[in-house]
MIVEXLUM-430394 format. One line per field, with one value per residue (C-alpha): residue number from 1; x, y negated, z. Coordinates in steps of 0.05 Angstrom, whole numbers, plus 5000, padded with zeros to 4 digits. Example, Ala and Ser with C-alpha at 12.3 -4.5 7.8 and 13.67 -1.06 7.14 Angstrom:
koltor: (1_2)
px: (5246_5273)
py: (5090_5021)
pz: (5156_5143)
//
This chain:
koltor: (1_2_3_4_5_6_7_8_9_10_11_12_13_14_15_16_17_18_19_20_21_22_23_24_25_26_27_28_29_30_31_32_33_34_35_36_37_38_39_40_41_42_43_44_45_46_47_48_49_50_51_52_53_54_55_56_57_58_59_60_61_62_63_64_65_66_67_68_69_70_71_72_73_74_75_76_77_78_79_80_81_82_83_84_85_86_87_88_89_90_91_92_93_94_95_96_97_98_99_100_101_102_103_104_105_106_107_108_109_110_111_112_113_114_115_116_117_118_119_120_121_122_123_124_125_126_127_128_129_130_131_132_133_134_135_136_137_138_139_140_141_142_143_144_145_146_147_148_149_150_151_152_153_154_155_156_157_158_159_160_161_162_163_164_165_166_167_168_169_170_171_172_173_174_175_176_177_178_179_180_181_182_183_184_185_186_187_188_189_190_191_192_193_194_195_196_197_198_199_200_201_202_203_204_205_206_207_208_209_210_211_212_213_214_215_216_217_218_219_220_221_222_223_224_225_226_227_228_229_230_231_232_233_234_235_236_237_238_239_240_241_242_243_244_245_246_247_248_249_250_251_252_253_254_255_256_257_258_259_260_261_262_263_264_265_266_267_268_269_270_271_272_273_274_275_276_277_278_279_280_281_282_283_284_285_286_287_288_289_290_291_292_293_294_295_296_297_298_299_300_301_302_303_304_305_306_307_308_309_310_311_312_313_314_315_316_317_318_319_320_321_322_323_324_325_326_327_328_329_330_331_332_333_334_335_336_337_338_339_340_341_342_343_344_345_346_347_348_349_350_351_352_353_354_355_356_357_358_359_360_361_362_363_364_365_366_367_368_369_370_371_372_373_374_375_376_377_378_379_380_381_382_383_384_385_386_387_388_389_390_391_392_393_394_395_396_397_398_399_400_401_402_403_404_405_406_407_408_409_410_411_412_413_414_415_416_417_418_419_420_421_422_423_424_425_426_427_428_429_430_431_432_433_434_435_436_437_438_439_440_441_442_443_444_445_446_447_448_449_450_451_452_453_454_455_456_457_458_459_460_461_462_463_464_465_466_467_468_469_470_471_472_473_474_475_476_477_478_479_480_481_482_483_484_485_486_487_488_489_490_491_492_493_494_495_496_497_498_499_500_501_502_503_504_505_506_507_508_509_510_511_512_513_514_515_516_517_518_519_520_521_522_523_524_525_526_527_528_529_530_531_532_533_534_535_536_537_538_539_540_541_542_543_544_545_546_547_548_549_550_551_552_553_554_555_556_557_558_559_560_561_562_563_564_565_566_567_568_569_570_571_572_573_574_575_576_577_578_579_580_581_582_583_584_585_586_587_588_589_590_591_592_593_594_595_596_597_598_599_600_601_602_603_604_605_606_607_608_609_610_611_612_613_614_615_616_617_618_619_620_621_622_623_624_625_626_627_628_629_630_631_632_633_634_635_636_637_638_639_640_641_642_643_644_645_646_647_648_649_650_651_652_653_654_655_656_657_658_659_660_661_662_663_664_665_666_667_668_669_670_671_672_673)
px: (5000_5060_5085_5011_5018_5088_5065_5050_4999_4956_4948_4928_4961_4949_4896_4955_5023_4987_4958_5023_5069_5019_4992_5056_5067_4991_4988_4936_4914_4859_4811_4737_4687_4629_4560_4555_4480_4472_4446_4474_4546_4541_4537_4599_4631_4622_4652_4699_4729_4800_4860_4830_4828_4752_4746_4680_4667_4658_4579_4557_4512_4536_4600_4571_4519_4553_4517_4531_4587_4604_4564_4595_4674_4657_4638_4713_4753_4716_4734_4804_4802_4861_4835_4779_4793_4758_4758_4762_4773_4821_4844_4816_4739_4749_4678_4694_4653_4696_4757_4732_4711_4768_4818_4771_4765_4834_4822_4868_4852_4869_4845_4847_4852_4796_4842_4837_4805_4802_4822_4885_4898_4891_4927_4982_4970_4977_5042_5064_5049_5076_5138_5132_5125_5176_5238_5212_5227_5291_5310_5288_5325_5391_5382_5375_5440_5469_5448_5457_5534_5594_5654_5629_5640_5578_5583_5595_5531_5494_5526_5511_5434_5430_5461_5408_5355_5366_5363_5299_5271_5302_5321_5375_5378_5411_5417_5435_5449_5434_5504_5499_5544_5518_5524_5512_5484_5477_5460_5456_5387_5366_5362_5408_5403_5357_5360_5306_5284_5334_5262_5230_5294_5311_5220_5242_5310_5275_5216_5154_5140_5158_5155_5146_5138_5158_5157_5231_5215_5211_5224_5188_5220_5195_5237_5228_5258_5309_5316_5273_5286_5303_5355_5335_5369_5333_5324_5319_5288_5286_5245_5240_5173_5119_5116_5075_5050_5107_5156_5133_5129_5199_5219_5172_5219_5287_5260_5250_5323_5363_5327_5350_5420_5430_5411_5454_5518_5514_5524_5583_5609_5583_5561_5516_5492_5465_5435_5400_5378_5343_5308_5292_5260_5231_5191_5175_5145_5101_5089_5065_5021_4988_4966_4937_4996_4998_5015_5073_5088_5097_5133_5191_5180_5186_5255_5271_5227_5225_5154_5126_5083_5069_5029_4955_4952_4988_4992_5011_5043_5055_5118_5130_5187_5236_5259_5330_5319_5291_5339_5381_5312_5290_5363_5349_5287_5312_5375_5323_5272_5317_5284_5217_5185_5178_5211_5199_5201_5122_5107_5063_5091_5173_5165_5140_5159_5120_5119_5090_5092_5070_5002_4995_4930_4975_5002_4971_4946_4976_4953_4904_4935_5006_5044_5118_5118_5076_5093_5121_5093_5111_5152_5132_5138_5137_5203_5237_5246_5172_5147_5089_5138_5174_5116_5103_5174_5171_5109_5135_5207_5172_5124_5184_5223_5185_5168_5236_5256_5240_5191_5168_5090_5059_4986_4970_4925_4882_4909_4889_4902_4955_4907_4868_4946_4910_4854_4910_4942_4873_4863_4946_4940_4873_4909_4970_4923_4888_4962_4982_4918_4925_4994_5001_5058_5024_4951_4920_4860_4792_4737_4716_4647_4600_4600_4552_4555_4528_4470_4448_4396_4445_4399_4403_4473_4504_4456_4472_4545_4537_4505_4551_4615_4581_4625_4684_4664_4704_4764_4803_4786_4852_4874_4809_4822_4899_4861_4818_4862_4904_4840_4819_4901_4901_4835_4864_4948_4979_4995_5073_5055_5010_5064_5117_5064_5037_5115_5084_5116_5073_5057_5028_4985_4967_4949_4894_4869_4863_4835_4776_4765_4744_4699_4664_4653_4685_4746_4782_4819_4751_4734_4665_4675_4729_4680_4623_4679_4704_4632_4615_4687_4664_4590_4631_4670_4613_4608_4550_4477_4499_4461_4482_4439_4446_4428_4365_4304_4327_4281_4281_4233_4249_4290_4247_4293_4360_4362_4405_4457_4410_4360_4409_4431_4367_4335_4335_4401_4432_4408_4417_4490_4504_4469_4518_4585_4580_4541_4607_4630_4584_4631_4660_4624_4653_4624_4662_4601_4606_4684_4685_4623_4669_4733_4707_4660_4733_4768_4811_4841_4845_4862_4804_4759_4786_4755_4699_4681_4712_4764_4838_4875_4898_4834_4807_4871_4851_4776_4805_4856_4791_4752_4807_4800_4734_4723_4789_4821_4865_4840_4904_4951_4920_4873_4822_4797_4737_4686_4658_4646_4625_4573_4550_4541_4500_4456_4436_4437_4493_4523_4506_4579_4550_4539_4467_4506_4526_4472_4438_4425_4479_4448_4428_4494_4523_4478_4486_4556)
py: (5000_4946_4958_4933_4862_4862_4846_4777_4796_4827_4778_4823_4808_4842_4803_4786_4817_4860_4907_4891_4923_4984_5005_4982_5063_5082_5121_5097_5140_5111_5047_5048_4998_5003_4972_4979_4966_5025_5086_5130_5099_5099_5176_5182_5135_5190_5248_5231_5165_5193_5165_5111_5033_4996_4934_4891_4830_4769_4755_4828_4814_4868_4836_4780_4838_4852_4925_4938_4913_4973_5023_5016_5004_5066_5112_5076_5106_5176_5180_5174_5108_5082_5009_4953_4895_4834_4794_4724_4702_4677_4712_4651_4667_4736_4747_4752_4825_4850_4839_4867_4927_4943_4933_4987_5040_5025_5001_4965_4893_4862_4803_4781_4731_4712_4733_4807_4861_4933_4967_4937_4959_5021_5028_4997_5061_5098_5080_5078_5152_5176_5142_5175_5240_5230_5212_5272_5314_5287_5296_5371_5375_5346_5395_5439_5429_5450_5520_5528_5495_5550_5548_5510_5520_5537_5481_5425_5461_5448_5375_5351_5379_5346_5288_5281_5295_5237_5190_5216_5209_5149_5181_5218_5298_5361_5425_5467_5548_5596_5580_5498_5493_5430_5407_5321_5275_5198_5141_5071_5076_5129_5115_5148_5219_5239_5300_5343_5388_5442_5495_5468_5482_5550_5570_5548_5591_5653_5648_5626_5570_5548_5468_5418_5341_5295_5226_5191_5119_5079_5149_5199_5269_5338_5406_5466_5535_5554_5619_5682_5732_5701_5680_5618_5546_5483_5428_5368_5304_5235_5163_5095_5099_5150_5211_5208_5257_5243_5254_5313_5341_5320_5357_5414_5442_5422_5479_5531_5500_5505_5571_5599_5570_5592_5669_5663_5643_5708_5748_5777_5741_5673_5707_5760_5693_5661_5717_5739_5664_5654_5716_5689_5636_5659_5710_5643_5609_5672_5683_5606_5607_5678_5648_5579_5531_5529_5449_5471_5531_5476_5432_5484_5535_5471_5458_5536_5539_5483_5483_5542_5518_5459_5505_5503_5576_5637_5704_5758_5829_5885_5929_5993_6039_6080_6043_6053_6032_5956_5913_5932_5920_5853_5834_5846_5822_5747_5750_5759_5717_5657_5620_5623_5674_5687_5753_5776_5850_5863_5843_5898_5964_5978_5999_5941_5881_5823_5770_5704_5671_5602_5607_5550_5547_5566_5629_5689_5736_5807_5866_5899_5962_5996_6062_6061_6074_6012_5961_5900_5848_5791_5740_5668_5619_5551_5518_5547_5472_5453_5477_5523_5557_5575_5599_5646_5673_5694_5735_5756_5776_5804_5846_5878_5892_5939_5965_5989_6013_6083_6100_6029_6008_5959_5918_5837_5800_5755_5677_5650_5570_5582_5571_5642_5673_5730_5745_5746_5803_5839_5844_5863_5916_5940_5943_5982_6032_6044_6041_6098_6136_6131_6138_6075_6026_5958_5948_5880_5878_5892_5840_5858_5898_5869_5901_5929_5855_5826_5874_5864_5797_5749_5720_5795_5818_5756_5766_5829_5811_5757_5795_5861_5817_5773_5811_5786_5711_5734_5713_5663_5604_5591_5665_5685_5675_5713_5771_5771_5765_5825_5867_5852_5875_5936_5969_5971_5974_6016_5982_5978_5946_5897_5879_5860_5821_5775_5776_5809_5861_5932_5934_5864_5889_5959_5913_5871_5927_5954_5894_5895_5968_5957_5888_5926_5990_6026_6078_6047_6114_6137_6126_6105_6046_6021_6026_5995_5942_5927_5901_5868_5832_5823_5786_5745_5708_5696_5624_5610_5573_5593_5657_5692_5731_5804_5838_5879_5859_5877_5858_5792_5784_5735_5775_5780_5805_5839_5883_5946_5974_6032_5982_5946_6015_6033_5970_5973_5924_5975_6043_6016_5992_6068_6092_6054_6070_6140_6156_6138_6214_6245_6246_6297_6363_6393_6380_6320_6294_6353_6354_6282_6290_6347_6303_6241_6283_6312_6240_6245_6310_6355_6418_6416_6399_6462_6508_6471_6471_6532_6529_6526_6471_6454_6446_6397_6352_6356_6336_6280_6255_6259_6217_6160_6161_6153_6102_6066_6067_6108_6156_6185_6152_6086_6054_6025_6051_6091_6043_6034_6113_6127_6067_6093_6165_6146_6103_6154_6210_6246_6263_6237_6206_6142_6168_6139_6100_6054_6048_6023_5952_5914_5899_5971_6001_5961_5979_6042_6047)
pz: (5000_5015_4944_4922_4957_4937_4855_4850_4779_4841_4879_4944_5009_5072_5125_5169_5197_5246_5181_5138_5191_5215_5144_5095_5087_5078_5013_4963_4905_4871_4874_4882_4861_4895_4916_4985_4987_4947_4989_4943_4944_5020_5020_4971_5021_5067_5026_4971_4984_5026_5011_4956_4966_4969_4932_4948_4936_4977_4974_4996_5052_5104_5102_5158_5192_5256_5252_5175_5174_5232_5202_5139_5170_5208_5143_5117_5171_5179_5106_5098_5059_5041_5074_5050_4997_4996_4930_4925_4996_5032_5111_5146_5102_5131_5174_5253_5244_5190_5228_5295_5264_5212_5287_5321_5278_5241_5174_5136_5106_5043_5007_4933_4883_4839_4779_4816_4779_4796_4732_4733_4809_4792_4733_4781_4828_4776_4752_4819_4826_4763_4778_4852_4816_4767_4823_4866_4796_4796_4879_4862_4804_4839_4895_4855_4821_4891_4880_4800_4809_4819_4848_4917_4983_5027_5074_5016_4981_5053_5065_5002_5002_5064_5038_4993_5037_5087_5025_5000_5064_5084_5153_5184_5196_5225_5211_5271_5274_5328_5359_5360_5300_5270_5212_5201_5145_5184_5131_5143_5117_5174_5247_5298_5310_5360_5416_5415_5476_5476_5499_5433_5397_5425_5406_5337_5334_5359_5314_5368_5312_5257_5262_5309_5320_5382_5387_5411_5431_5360_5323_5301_5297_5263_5263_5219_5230_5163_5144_5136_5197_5269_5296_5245_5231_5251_5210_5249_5212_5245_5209_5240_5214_5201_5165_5102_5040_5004_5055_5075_5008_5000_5080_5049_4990_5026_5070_5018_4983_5048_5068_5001_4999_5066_5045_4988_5034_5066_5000_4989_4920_4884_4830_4872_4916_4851_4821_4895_4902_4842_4847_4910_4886_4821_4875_4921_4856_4835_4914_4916_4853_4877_4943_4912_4931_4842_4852_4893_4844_4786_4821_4833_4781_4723_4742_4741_4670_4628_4588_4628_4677_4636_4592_4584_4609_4620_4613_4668_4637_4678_4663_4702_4698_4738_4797_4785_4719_4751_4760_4686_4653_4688_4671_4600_4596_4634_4587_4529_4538_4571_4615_4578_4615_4697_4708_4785_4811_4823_4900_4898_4873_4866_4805_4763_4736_4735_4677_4656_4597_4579_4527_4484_4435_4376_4409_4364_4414_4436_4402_4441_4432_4404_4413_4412_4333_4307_4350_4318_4294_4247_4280_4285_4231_4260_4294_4348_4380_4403_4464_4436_4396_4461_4488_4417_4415_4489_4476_4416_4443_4502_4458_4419_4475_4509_4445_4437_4503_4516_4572_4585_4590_4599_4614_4592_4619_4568_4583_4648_4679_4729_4794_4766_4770_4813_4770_4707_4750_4765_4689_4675_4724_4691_4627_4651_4679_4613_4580_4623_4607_4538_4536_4490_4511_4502_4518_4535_4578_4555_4574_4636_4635_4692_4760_4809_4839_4771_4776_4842_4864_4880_4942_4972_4960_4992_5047_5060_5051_5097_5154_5138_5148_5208_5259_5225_5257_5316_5282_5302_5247_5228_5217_5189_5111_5117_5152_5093_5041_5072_5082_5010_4985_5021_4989_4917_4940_4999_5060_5035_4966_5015_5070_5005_4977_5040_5062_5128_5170_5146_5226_5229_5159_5203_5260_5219_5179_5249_5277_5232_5222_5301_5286_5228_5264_5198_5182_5133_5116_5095_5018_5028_5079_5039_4983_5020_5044_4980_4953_5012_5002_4927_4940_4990_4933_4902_4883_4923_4905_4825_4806_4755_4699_4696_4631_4673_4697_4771_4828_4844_4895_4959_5011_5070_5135_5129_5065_5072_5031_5010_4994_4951_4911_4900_4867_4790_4779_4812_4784_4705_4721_4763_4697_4649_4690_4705_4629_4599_4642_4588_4528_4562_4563_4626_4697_4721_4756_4804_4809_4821_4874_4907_4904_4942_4988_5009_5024_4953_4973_4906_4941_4982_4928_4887_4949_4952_4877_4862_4817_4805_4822_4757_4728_4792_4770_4696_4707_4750_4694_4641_4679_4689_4616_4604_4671_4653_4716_4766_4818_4829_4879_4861_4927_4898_4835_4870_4903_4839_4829_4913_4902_4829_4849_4917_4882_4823_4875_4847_4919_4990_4995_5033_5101_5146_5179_5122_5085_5149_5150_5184_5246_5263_5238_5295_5337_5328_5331)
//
């Protein structure tokens, strides 16, 4: 906000010295133009208005209303607004209530010129926050450069990223190690170093928590915790002023930098560091953009790939092979494709690779299917220089690759915007399964066919979602949506694939699943509560108040009280869709209704479903590899794969597999239980 009143075209000052020295820092991203008397405006005020400056003019009448003029300073605050301009008036035409109120609830005051005009304020901020953008680009990039240049010591690497820190945040800091070596950066911009509490230091070293702040007279302090496993570093930041966004940002990947650097100096040779940290942080980028943080993801992964995550969208492949065979293919495949392509190992399975590749609206698409023989095809025409073309040749290149390297597969997702990253994977992982049942090497996903959630009344599956997952309230706020997320991991991977994936310990992932088995009153070692689970999971993330049109004439009728599962299964939505997926089993003229029946009746064990059904082992394996065929998926060693196939058969009747108790409504299950 101080850089606003410092451009004289403006014309805005702050009301007095009091605002200019409390709110010079304020971030502003926006402007809003508003009429106040306007009922309508007054609710926006009350929702969408954070961080953005209100300009009003001088004649609205609420402006010399002692009550509206604190009703409406009040909505201001509760906001978030960045503070309240008044145009063409002068500090000593300020109203008396204006100024009372904007000092009690904390709103900054500005006033105008009559040459002041909105658009051009915020084509100012603007400006102002592409430049902000562009010089945090450039402090990444330069700390960057620490890691990326050879033939440096690891304590000048850590000075000078340090160095560079305490400019950008116009502070001093500290790094400190388990053992009180400490290393210094003190600038004349910065104020003096401050002591912190050696208890909150020695929390942060052993891992209680990960950050704190403290206030030191006239300074404010924060510390993080550096480094992945306890004992950790602490990085100790100290401002004459506050902390704001951009600051933080800033403090935020420093963090990640010095946590990385810091692995990397205990590697045995430079080269090895380099290699180990930017496989470090390739997996941070593709961890970030999996788990939402995909502003964060771009921020990093464009200096790490030029023109990637600047794409409109991108596409996810899946690559499995041997896992000694890993690390020389994601070498070859990074050496290949050079930088225009995200090559991580899979956090979900050792055996994959995971890639991304930029997916511009000139990028032909992937074949949708091609065995090792007839793989290739023609090579892009247009130059190599523009950034689509990058994008092209890395599909391309990555296309032919695995084309040509014996006992490769792999599964593409269709092109996704970066913030559906986990839905692009969904659709890879879908693909490689159908590769590996087909035993073609390249397959791209098939359009998704609708699920028992699209055929179900959208008022009654989310209420029975709702009240099914009501126990789950318990939950502390705060860890609630982790929980989830881990829950909703471990019914299609094992709990391995799901600790490497969260970057949990696989006892804190046992301890959760554990944690809600006991909420939900369910075994989640049993294949029909994960199945029940995994739908109630599914109506959850629902958008909600959007219903969406299912190709049958399902009932529709108003739920009336809490709807059980076995109500659910047995309205029409969900008999035709049970109809649909388990009629595809009938291109096959041997009994895999009754094997399959057998096989999830005994948990997913095949030897006891060849006693039970009565045949040879061989032949139970075979009926199970026929109907991953014709279902497209894996019920072999893959979680996951059979809710849809426990929920079909119960609701046409096939087998019993849903026991009372779950098909219960909610409430009674629980009671029961």
């Amino acid at each position: 906000m101080g850089s606003l009143c410092e451009k004289p075209a403006l014309g805005l000052h702050f009301l007095d010295a009091v605002d200019r020295n409390s709110f010079r820092a304020r971030a502003v991203l926006g402007v809003w133009l508003s009429d106040p008397e306007s009922e309508r405006n007054i609710r926006l005020l009350d929702t969408g208005l954070r961080d953005l400056l209100v300009i009003v003019a001088p004649d609205q009448p609420w402006l010399t209303d002692p009550a509206a003029a604190e009703h409406r300073i009040h909505i201001l605050a509760r906001s978030g607004a960045a503070g309240l301009a008044i145009m063409s008036t002068t500090p000593q035409d300020v109203p008396e209530a204006v100024l009372v109120n904007a000092r009690k609830h904390g709103v900054p005051l500005l006033v105008g010129s009559e040459e002041l005009c909105g658009s051009e304020v915020a084509q100012v901020v603007s400006r102002e926050r592409l430049r902000e953008y562009e010089d945090r680009a450039q402090q990444l990039e330069e700390m960057l450069d620490q890691i990326r240049r050879p033939g440096r010591q690891g304590h000048h690497r850590l000075q000078t990223l340090l160095d560079r820190l305490a400019k950008a945040v116009e502070g001093a800091v500290r790094l400190v190690d388990p053992h009180r070596a400490v290393l210094t950066s003190e600038l004349s911009a910065g104020g003096p170093l401050v002591e912190p509490p050696a208890a909150m230091v020695e929390r942060i070293v052993g891992g209680e928590v990960g950050a704190a702040s403290i206030n030191h007279g006239k300074h404010s302090v924060r510390l993080y915790s550096i480094g992945y496993h306890p004992p950790h570093m602490v990085l100790i930041v100290v401002r004459d002023q506050d902390f704001h966004e951009s600051t933080e940002k800033i403090i935020a990947r420093s963090t990640v930098l010095l946590s990385l650097l810091i692995r990397a100096e205990e590697m045995d040779s430079d080269q090895y560091r380099l290699q180990q940290t930017m496989s470090s942080m390739r997996a941070a980028v593709l961890h970030l953009a999996l788990n939402g943080l995909t502003q964060l993801a771009q921020e990093i992964g464009q200096s790490l790939y030029p023109g990637l995550f600047s794409a409109d969208q991108v596409r996810v492949h899946l690559i499995t092979c041997g896992e000694r065979e890993l690390n020389a293919t994601a070498s070859k495949l990074e050496n290949a494709l050079r930088q225009r392509a995200l090559v991580v190992r899979s956090p979900f399975r050792s055996d994959q690779l995971f890639v991304v590749t930029p997916e511009w609206p000139s990028s032909p698409p992937l074949p949708s299917s091609s065995s090792s023989s007839s793989s290739s095809s023609p090579s892009p025409s247009p130059s190599p220089s523009s950034v689509e073309d990058r994008g092209t040749s890395a599909v391309q290149r990555l296309h032919d690759l695995v084309a040509d390297v014996p006992g490769l597969r792999m599964g593409a997702s269709h092109p996704k915007p970066l913030a559906n990253l986990e839905e692009a994977h969904r659709e890879a992982h879908r693909a490689l399964t159908m590769a590996g049942n087909s035993q073609e090497k390249l397959v791209t996903a098939a359009r998704e066919e609708p699920g028992l959630s699209f055929f179900l009344d959208p008022g009654a599956g989310q209420a029975w979602a709702e009240a099914f997952l009501r126990p789950l309230d318990a939950l502390a706020p705060t860890a609630r949506e982790s929980i989830l997320r881990t829950i909703d991991l471990s019914l299609r991977f094992s709990r391995l694939d799901v600790a490497k994936a969260t970057g949990s310990h696989r006892n804190t992932v046992a301890a959760r699943i554990a944690k809600v088995s006991e909420l939900l009153a369910l075994d989640l070692t049993c294949l029909p509560d994960r199945a029940v689970l995994s739908l109630a999971l599914e109506l959850r993330a629902l958008p909600p108040h959007t219903p969406h049109t299912a190709h049958t004439a399902h009932t529709a009728n108003a739920v009336s009280g809490e709807r059980s599962l076995g109500d659910l299964l047995a309205d029409d939505g969900a008999q035709e869709w049970a109809r649909i997926y388990l009629g595809r089993l009938d291109a096959d003229r041997r009994e895999l209704r009754r094997t399959l029946a057998a096989w999830v009746a005994c948990g997913g064990n095949v030897e006891q479903t060849a006693q039970k059904v009565g045949v040879h082992l061989k032949t139970v394996r075979n009926h199970l590899r026929a109907a991953e065929s014709l279902l497209n998926c894996r019920l072999l060693g893959t979680p996951g794969h059979t809710h849809d196939l426990v929920l079909a058969m119960h609701a046409l009747g096939v087998a019993q597999v849903l026991p009372d108790h779950l098909v219960r409504s909610p409430s009674r299950r629980l009671r029961a239980a």
